[in-house]
C-alpha positions in Angstrom: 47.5 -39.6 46.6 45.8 -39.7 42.9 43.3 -42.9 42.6 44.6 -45.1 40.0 48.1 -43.5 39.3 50.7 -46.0 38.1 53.8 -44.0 38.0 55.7 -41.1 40.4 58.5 -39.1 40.1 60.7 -36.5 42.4 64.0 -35.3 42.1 66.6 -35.1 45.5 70.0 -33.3 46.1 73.1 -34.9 47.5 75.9 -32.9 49.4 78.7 -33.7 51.0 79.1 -30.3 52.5 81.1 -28.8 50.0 79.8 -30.0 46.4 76.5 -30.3 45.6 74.5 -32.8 42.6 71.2 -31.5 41.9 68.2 -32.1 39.7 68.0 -36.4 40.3 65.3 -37.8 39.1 64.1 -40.6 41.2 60.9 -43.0 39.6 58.4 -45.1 41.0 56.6 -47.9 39.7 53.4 -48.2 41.8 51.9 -51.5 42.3 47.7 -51.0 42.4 45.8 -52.6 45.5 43.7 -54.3 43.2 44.1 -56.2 40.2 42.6 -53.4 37.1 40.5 -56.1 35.5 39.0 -54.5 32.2 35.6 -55.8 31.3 33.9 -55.3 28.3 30.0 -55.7 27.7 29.5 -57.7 24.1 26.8 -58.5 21.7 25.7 -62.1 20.4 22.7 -64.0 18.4 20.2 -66.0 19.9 21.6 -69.3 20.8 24.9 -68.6 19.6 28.2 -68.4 21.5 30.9 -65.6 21.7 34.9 -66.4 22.8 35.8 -64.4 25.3 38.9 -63.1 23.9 41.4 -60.0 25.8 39.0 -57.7 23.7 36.4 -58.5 27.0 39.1 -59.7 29.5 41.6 -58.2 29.9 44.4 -57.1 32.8 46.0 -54.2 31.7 48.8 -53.5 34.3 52.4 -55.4 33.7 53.1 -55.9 37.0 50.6 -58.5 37.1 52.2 -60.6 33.8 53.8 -63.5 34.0 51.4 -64.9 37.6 49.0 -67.5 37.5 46.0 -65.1 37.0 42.2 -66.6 37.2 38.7 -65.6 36.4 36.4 -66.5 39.1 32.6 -66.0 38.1 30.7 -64.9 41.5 27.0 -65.0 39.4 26.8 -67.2 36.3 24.9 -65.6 33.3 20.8 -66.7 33.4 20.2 -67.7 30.1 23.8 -69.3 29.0 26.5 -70.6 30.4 30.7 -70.1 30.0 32.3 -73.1 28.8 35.1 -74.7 27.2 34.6 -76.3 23.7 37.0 -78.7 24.5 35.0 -79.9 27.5 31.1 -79.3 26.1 28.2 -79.4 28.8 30.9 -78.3 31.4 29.5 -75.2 33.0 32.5 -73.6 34.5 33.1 -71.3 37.5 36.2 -70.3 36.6 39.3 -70.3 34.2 43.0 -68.9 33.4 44.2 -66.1 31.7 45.9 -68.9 29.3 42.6 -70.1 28.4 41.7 -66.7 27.3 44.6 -65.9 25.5 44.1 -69.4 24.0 40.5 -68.7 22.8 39.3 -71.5 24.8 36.6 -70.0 27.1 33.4 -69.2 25.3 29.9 -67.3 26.6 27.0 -69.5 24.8 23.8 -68.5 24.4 20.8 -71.0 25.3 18.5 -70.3 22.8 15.6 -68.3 25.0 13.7 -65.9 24.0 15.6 -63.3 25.8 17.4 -59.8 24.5 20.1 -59.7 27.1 21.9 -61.5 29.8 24.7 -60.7 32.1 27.3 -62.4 34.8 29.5 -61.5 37.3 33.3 -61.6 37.1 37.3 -61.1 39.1 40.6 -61.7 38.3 42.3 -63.9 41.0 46.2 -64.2 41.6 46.6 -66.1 44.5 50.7 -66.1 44.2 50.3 -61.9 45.3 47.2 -62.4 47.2 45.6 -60.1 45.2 42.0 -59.7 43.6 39.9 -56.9 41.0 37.1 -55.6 42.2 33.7 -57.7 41.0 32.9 -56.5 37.1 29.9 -57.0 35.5 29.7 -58.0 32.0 26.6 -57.4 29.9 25.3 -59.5 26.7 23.0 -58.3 24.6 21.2 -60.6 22.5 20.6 -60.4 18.9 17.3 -61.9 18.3 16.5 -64.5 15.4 13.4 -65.4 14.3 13.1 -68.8 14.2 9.8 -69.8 15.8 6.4 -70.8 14.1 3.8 -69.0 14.0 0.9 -70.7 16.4 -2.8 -70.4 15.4 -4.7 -69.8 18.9 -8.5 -69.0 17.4 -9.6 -70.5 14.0 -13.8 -70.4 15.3 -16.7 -70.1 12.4 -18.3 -67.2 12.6 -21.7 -67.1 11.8 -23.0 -64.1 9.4 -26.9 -63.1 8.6 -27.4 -62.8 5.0 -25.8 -59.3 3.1 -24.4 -58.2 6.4 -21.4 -56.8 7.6 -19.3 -58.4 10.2 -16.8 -57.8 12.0 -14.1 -60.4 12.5 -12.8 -60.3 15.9 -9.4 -61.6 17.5 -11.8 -64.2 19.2 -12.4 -65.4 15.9 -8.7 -64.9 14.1 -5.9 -65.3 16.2 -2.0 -66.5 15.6 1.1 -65.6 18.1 4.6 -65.9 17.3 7.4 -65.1 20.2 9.9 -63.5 17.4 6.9 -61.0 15.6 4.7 -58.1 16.4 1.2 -58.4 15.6 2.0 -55.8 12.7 4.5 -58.8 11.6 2.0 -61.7 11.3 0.2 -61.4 8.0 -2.9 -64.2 6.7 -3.2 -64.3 3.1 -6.6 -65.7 2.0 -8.2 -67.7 -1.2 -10.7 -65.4 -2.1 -14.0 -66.0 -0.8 -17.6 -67.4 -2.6 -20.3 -65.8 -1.4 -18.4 -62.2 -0.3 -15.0 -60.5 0.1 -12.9 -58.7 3.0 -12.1 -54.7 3.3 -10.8 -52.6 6.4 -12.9 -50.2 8.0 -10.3 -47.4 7.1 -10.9 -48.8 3.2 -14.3 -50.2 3.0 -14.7 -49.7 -0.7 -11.5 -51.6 -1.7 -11.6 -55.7 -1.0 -8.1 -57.3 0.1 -6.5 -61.1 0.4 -4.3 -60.1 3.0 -4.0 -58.3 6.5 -2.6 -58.7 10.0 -3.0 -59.7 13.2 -2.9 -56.1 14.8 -5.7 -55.3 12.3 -7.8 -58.0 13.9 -6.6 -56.9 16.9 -7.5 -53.0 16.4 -11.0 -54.2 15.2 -10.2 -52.9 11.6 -11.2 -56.6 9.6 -14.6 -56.6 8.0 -16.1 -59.8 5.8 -19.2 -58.2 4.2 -21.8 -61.0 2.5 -23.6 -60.8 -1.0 
């Protein structure tokens, strides 16, 4: 027996003693065991949703067209939720082929800072007594960045006359959820009484750096 084969063929011979037929072909339709759910991993933005279309659901043997097919979810994604539009808030647990051929059953994002999610999924036809095995279907998640900037140290720093200090990220700090410290860049009035430079350029002043230059200890503020 071949795992997964569909169709079979053999040929037979009929006598009656005296004349013989030869060489027909007999073929076989064969049923699988298991529904052959197809499920397809997908990609979608932060806070957005995605409709679950036969590109990501799908049952790809005939024999099973025509039945009262459903998805049951056995784990619910973490950071979103499969729903309806035309029931919104409804988490659901399950829903109908219809609905998918419909484009009626979405995967919606919850807007967390998260790159990916995932949920657990079979195809049920209750009519055959028949189930898939469990699929897992991944989401990744295109971030966006929509979040603010948040300034967690703004402290005076206190400089002896014509020195050179260093500014620290205890001094100069801001976090953002969506950026890398390379990402989050001050830009600065110029200043009265003495000017800015990186170690790695301390001949050439600047009105602008990043936090990972605080943070790899790079920021000078020298006084005349």
């Amino acid at each position: 027996t071949i795992p997964n084969q569909q169709k079979d063929h053999f040929t037979v011979d009929v006598t009656n003693g005296v004349q013989v037929v030869s060489g027909i072909e007999i073929f076989v339709d064969i049923i699988p065991k298991l529904i052959p759910l197809q499920a397809q991993n997908f990609t979608v933005l932060e806070g957005n949703s995605k409709a679950l279309t036969e590109d990501y659901l799908k049952i790809s043997d005939q024999h099973f067209k025509g039945f009262s097919c459903e998805f049951i979810l056995l784990e619910s994604p973490k950071h979103g939720y499969i729903e309806n539009p035309r029931f919104p808030g409804v988490n659901l647990t399950k829903f109908t082929t219809k609905e998918v051929e419909q484009k009626l059953i979405y995967y919606a994002h919850d807007g967390s800072e998260t790159l990916c999610d995932n949920f657990t999924i079979l195809a049920n036809i209750s009519e055959l007594w028949k189930q898939s095995l469990p699929q897992m279907v991944f989401v990744t998640i295109e971030s966006v960045n929509d979040e603010v900037p948040v300034i967690t140290a703004n402290n005076i720093f206190k400089v002896w006359v014509s020195s050179i200090t260093e500014i620290t990220k205890g001094d100069l700090n801001a976090e953002d959820k969506d950026s890398l410290p390379a990402e989050l860049v001050f830009s600065i009035t110029p200043p009265s009484n003495g000017y800015l430079v990186l170690k790695s350029s301390p001949n050439k002043s600047i009105l602008s750096f990043t936090q990972a230059q605080i943070n790899q200890r790079q920021l000078l503020f020298i006084h005349n």
